[in-house]
PDB file with SEQRES, HELIX, SHEET and CRYST1 records, atoms N, CA, C and O in Angstrom:
SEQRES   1 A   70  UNK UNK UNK UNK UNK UNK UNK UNK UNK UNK UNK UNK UNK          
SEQRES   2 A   70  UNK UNK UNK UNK UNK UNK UNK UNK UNK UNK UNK UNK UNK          
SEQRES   3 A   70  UNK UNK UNK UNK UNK UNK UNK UNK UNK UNK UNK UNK UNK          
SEQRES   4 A   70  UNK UNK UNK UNK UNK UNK UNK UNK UNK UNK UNK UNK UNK          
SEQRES   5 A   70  UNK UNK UNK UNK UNK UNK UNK UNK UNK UNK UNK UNK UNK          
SEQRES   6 A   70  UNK UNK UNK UNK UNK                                          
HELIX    1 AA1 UNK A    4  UNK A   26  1                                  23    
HELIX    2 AA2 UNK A   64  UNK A   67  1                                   4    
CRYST1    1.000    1.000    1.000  90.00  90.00  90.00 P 1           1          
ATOM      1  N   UNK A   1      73.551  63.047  85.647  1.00  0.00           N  
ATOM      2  CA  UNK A   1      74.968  63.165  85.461  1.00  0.00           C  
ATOM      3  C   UNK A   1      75.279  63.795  84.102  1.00  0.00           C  
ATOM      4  O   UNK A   1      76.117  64.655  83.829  1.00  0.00           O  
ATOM      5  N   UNK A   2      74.285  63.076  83.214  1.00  0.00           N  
ATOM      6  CA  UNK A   2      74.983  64.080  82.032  1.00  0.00           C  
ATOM      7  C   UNK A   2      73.884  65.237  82.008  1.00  0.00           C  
ATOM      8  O   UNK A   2      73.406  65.132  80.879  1.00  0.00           O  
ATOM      9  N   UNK A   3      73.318  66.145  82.570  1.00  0.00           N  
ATOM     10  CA  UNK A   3      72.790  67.156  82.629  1.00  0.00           C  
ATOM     11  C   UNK A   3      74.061  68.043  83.230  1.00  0.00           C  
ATOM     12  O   UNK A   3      74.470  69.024  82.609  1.00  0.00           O  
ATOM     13  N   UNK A   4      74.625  67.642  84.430  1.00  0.00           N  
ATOM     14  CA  UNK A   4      75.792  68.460  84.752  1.00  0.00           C  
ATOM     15  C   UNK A   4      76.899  68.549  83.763  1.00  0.00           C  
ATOM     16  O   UNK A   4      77.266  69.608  83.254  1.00  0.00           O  
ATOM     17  N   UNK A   5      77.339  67.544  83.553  1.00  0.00           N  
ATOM     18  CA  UNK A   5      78.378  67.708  82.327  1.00  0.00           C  
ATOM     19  C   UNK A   5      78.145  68.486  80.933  1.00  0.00           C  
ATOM     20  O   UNK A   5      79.113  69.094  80.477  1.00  0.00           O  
ATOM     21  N   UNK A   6      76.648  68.512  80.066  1.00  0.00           N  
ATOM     22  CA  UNK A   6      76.529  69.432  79.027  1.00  0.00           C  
ATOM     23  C   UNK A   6      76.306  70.716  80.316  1.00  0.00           C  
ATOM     24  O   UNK A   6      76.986  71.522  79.681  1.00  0.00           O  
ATOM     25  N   UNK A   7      75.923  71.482  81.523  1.00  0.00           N  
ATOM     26  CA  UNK A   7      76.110  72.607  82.215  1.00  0.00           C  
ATOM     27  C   UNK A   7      77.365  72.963  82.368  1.00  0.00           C  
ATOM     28  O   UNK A   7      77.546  74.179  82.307  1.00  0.00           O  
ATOM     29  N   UNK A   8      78.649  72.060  82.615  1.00  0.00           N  
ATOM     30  CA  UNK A   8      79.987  72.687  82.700  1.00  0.00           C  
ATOM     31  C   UNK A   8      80.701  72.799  81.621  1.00  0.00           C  
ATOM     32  O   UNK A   8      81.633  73.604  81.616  1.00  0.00           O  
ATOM     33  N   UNK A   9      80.390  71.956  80.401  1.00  0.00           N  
ATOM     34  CA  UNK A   9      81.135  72.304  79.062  1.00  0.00           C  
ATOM     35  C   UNK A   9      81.930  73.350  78.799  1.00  0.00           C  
ATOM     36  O   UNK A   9      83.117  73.613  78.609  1.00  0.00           O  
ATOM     37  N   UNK A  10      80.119  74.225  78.893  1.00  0.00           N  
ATOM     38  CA  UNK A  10      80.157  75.766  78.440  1.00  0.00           C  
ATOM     39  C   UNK A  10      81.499  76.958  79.338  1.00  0.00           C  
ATOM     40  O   UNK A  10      82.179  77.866  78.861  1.00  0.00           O  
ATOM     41  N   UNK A  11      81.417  76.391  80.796  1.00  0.00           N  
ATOM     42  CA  UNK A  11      81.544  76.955  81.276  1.00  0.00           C  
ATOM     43  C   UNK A  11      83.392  76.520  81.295  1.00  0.00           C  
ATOM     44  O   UNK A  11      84.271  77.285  80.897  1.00  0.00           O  
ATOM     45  N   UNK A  12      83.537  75.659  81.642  1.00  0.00           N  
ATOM     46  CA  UNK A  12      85.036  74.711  81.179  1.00  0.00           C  
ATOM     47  C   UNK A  12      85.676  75.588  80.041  1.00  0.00           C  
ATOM     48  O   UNK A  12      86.683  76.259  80.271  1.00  0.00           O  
ATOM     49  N   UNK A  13      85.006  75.565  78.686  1.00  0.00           N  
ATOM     50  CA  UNK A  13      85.184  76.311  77.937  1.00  0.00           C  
ATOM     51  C   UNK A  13      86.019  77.369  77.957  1.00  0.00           C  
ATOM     52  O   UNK A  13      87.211  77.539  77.700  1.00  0.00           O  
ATOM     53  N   UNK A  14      84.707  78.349  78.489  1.00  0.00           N  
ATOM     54  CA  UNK A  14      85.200  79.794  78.635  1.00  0.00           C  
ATOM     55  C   UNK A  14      86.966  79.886  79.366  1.00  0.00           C  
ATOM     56  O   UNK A  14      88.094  80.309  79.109  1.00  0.00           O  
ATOM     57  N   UNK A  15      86.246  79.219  80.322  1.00  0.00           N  
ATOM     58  CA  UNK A  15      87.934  79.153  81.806  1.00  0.00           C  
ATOM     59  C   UNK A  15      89.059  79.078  80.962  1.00  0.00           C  
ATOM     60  O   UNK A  15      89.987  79.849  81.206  1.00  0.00           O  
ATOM     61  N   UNK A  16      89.182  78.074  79.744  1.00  0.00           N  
ATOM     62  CA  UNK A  16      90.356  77.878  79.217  1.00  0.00           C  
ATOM     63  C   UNK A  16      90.625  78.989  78.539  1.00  0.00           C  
ATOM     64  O   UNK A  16      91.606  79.660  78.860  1.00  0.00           O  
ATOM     65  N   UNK A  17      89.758  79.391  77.436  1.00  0.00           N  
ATOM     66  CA  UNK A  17      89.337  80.572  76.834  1.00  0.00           C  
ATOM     67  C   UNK A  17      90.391  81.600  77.500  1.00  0.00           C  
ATOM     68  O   UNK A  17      91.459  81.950  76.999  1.00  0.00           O  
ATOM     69  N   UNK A  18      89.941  81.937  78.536  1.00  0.00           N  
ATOM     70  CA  UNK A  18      89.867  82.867  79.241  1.00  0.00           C  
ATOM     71  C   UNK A  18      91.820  82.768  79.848  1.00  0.00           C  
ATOM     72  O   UNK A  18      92.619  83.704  79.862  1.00  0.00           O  
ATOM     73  N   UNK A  19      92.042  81.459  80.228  1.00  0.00           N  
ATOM     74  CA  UNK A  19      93.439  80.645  80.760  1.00  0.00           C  
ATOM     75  C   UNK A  19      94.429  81.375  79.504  1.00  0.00           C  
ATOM     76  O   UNK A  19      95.414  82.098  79.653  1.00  0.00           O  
ATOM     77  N   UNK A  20      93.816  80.928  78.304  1.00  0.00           N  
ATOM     78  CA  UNK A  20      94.723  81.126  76.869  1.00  0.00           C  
ATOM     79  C   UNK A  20      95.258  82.098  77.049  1.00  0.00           C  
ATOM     80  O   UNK A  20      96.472  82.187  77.230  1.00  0.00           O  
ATOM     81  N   UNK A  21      94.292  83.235  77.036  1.00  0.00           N  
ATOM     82  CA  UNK A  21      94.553  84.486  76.603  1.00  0.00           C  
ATOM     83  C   UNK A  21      95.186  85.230  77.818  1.00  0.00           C  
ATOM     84  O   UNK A  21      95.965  86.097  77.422  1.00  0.00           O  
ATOM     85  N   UNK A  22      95.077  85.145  79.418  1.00  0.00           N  
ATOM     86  CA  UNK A  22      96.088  85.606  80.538  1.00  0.00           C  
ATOM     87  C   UNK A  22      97.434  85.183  80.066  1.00  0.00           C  
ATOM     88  O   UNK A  22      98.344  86.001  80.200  1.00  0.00           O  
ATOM     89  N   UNK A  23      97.836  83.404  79.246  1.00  0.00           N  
ATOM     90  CA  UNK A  23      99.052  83.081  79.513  1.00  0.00           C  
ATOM     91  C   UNK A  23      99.923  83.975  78.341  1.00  0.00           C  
ATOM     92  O   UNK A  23     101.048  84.445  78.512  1.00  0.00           O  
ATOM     93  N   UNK A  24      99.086  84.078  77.097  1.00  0.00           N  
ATOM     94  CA  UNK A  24      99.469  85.230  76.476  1.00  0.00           C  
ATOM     95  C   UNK A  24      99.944  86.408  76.430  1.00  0.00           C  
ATOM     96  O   UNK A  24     100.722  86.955  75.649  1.00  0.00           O  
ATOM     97  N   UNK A  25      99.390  86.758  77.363  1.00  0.00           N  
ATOM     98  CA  UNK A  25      99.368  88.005  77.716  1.00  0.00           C  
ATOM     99  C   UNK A  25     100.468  88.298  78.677  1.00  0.00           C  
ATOM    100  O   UNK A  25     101.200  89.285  78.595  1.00  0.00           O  
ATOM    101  N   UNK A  26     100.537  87.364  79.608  1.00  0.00           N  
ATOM    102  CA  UNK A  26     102.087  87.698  80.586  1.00  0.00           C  
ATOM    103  C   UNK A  26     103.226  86.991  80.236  1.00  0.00           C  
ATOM    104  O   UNK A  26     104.220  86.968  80.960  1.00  0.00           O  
ATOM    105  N   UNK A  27     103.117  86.153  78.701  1.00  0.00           N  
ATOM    106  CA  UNK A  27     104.597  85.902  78.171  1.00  0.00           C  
ATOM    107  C   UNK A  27     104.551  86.873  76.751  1.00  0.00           C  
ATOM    108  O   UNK A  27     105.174  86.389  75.806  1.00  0.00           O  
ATOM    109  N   UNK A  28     103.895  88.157  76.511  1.00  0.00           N  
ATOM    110  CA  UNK A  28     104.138  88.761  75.651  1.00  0.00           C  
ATOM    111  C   UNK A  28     105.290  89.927  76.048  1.00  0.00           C  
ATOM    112  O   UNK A  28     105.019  90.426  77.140  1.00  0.00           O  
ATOM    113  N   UNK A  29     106.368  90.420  75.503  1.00  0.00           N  
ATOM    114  CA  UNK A  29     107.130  91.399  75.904  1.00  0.00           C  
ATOM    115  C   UNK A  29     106.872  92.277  75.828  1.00  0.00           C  
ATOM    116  O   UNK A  29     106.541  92.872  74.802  1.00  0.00           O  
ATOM    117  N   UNK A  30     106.955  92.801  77.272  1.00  0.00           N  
ATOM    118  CA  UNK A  30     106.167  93.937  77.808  1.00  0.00           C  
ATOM    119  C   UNK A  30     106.798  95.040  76.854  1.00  0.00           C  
ATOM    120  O   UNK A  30     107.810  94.689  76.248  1.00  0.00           O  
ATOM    121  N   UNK A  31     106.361  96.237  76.660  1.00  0.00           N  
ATOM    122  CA  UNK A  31     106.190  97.447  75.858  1.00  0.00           C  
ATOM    123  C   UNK A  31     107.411  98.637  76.748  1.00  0.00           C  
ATOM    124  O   UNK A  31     108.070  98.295  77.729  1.00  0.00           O  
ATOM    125  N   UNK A  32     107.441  99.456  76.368  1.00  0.00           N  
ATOM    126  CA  UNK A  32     108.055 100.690  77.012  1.00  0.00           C  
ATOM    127  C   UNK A  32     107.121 101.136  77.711  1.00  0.00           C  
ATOM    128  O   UNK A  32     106.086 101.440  77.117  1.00  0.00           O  
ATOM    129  N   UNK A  33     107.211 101.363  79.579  1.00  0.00           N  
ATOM    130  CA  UNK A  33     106.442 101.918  80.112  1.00  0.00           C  
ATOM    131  C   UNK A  33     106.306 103.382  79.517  1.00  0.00           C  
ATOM    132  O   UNK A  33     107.055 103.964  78.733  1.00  0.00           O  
ATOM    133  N   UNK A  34     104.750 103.943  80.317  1.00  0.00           N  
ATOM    134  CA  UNK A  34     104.026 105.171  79.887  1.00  0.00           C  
ATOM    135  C   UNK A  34     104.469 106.241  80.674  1.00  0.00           C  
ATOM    136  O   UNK A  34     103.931 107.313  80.396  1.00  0.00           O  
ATOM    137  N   UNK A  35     105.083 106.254  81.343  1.00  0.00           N  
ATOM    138  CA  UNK A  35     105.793 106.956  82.695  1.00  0.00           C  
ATOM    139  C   UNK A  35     107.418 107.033  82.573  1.00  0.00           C  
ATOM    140  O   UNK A  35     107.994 108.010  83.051  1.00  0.00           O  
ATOM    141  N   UNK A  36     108.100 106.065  81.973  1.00  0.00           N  
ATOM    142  CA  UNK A  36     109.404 106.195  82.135  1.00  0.00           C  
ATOM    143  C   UNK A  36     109.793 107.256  81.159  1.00  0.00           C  
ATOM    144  O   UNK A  36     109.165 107.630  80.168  1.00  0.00           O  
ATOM    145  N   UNK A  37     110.858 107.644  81.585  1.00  0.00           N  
ATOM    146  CA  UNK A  37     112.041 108.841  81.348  1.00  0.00           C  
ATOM    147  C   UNK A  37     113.067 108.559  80.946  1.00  0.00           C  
ATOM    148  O   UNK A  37     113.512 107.728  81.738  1.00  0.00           O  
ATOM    149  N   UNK A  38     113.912 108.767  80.012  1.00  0.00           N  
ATOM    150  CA  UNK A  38     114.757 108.496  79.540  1.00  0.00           C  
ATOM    151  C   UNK A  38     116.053 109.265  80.420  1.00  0.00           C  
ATOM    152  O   UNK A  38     116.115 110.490  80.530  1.00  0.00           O  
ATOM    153  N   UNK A  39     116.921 108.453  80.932  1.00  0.00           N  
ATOM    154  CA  UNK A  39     117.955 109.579  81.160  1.00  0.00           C  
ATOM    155  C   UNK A  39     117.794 109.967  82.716  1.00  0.00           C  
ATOM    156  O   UNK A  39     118.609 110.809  83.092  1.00  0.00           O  
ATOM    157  N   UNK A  40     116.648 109.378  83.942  1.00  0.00           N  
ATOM    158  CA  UNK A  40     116.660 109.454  85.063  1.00  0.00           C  
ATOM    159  C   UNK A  40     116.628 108.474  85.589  1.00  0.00           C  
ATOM    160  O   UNK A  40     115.868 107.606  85.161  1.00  0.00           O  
ATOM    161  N   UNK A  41     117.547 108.201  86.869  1.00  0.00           N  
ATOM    162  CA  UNK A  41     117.574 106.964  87.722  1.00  0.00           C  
ATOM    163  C   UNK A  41     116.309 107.088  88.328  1.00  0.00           C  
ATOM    164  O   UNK A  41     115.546 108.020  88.582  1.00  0.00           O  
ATOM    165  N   UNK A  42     116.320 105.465  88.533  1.00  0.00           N  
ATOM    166  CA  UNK A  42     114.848 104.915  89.478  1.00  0.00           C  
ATOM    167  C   UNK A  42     115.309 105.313  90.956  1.00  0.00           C  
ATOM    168  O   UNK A  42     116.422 105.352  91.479  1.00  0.00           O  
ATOM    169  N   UNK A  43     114.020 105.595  91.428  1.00  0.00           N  
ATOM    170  CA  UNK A  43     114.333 105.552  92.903  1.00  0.00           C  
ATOM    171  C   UNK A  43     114.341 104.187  94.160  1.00  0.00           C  
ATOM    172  O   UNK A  43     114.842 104.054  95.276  1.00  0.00           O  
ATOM    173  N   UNK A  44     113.691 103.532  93.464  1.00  0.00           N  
ATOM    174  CA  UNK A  44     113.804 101.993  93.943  1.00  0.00           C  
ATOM    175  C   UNK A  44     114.849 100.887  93.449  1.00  0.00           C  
ATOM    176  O   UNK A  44     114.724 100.570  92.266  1.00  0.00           O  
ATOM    177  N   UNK A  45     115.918 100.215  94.216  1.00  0.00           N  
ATOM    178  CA  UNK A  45     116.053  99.318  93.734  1.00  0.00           C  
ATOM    179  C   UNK A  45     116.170  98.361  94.463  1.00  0.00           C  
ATOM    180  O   UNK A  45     116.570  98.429  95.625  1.00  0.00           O  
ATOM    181  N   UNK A  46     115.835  97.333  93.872  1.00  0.00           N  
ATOM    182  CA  UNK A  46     115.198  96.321  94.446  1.00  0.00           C  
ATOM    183  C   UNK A  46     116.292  94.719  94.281  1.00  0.00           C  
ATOM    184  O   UNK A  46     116.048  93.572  94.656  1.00  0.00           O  
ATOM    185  N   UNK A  47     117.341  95.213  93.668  1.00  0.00           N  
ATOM    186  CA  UNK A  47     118.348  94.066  93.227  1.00  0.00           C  
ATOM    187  C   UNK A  47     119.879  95.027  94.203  1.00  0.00           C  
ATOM    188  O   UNK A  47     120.406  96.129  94.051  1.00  0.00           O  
ATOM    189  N   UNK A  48     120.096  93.867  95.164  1.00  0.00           N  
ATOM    190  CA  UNK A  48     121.525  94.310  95.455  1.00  0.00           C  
ATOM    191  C   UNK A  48     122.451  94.660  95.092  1.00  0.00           C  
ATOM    192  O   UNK A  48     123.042  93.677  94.645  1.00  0.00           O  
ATOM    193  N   UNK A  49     123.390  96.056  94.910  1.00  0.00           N  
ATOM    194  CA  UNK A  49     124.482  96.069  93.912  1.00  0.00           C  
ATOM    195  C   UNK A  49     123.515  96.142  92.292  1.00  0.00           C  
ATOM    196  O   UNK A  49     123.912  95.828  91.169  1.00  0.00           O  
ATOM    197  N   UNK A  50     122.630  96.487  92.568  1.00  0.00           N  
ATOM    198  CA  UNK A  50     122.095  96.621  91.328  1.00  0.00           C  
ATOM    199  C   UNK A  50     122.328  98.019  90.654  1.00  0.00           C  
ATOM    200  O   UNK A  50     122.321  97.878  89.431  1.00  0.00           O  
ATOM    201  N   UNK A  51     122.503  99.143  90.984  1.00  0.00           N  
ATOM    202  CA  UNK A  51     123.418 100.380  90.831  1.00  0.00           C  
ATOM    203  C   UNK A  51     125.052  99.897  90.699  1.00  0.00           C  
ATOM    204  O   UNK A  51     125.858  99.345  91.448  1.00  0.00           O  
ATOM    205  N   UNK A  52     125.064 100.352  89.510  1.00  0.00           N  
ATOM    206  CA  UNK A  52     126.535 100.623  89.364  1.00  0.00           C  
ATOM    207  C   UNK A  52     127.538 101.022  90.279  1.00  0.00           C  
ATOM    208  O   UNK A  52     128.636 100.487  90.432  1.00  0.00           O  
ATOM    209  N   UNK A  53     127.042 102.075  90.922  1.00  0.00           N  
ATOM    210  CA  UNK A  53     128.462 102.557  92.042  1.00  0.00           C  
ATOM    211  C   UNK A  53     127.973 101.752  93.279  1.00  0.00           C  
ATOM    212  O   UNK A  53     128.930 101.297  93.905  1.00  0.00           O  
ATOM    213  N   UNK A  54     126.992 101.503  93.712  1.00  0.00           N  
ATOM    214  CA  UNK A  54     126.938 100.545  94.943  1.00  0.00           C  
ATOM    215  C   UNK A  54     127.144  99.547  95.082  1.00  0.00           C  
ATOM    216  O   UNK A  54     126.397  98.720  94.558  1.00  0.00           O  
ATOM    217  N   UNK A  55     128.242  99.136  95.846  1.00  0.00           N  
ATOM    218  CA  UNK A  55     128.177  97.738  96.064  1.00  0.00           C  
ATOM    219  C   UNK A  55     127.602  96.834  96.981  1.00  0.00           C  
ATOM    220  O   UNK A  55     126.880  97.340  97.840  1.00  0.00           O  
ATOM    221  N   UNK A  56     127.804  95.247  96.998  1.00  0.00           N  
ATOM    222  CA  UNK A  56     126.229  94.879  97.494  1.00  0.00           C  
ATOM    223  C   UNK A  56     126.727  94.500  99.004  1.00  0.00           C  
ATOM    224  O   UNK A  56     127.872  94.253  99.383  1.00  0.00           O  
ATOM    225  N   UNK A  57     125.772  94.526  99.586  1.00  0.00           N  
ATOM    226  CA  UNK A  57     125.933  94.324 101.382  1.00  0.00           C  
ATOM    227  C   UNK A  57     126.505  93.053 101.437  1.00  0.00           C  
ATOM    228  O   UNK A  57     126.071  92.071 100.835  1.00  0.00           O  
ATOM    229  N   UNK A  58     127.458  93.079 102.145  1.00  0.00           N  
ATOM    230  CA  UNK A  58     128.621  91.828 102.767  1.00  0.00           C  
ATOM    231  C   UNK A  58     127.363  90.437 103.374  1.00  0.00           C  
ATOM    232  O   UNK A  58     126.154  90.625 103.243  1.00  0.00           O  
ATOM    233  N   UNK A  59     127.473  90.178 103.500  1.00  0.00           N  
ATOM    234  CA  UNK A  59     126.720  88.598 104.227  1.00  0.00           C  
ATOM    235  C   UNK A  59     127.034  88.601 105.827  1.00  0.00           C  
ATOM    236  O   UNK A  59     128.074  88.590 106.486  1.00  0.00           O  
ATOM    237  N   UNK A  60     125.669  88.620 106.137  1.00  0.00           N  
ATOM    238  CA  UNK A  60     125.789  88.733 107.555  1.00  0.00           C  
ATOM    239  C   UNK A  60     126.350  87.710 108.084  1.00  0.00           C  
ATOM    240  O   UNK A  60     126.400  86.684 107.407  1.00  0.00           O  
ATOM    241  N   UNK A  61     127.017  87.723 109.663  1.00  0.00           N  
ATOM    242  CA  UNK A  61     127.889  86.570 109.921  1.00  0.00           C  
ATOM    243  C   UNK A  61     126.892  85.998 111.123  1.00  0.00           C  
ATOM    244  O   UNK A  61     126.159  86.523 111.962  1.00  0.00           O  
ATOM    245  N   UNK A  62     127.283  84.547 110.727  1.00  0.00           N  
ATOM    246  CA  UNK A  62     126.656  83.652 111.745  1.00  0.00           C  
ATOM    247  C   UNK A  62     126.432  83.481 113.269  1.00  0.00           C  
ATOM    248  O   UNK A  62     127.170  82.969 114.111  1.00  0.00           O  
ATOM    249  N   UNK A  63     125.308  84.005 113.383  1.00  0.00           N  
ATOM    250  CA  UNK A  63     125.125  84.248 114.553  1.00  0.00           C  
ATOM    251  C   UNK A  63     125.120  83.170 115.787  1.00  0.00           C  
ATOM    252  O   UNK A  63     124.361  82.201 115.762  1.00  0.00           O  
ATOM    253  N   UNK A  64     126.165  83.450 117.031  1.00  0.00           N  
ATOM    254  CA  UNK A  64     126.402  82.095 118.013  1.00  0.00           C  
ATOM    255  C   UNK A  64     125.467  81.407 118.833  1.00  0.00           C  
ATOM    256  O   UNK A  64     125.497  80.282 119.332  1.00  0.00           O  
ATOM    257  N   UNK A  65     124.346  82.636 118.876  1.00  0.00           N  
ATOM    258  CA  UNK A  65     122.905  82.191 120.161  1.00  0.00           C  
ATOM    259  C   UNK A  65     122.043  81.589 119.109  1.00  0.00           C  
ATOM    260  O   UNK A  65     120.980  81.061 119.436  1.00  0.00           O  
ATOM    261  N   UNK A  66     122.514  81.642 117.589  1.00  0.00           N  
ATOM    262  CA  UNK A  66     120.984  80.659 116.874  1.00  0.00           C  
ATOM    263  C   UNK A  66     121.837  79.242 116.786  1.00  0.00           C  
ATOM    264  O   UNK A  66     121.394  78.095 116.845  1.00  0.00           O  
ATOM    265  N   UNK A  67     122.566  79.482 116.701  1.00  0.00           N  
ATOM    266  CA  UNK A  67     123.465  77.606 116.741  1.00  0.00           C  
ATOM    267  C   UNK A  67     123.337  76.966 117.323  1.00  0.00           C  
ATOM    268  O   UNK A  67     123.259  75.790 116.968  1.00  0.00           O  
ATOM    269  N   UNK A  68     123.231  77.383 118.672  1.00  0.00           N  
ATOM    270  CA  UNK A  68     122.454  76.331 119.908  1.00  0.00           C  
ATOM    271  C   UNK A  68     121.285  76.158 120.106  1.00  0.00           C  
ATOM    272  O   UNK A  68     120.883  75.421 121.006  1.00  0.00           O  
ATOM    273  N   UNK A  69     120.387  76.906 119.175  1.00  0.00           N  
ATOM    274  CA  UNK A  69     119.308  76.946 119.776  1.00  0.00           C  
ATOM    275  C   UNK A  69     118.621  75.742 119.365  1.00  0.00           C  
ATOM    276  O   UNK A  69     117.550  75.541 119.938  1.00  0.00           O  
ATOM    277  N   UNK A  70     118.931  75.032 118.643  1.00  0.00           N  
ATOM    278  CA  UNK A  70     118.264  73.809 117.876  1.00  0.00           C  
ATOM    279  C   UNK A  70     119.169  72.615 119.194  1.00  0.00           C  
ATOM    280  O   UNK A  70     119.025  71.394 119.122  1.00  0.00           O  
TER     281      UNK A  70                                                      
END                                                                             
């Protein structure tokens, strides 16, 4: 038993090691992408009404054949 435990130490270790430095890394603020352009719209968007001149899709209305179906 303690042959396994001084074998995972090392290895425990590293994982956190390793844990630290990912959580670092994706709460650091991200940089100016290497690709972006100043001054051109994206072609994706991915937030409703997220363009200025578009506005966002109405809410679909409740449909009568799923109400019964339960």
């Amino acid at each position: 038993m303690i042959v396994t435990a001084v074998l995972l130490l090392p290895g425990l270790g590293v994982l956190l090691l390793l844990m630290s430095r990912v959580e670092d890394w994706l709460a650091a603020a991200p940089g100016a992408a290497r690709h972006a352009r100043s001054g051109r719209r994206r072609h994706l968007r991915l937030i409703r009404g997220g363009a200025s001149g578009t506005p966002a899709r109405p809410a679909a209305k409740p449909s009568t054949h799923r109400a019964h179906a339960a």
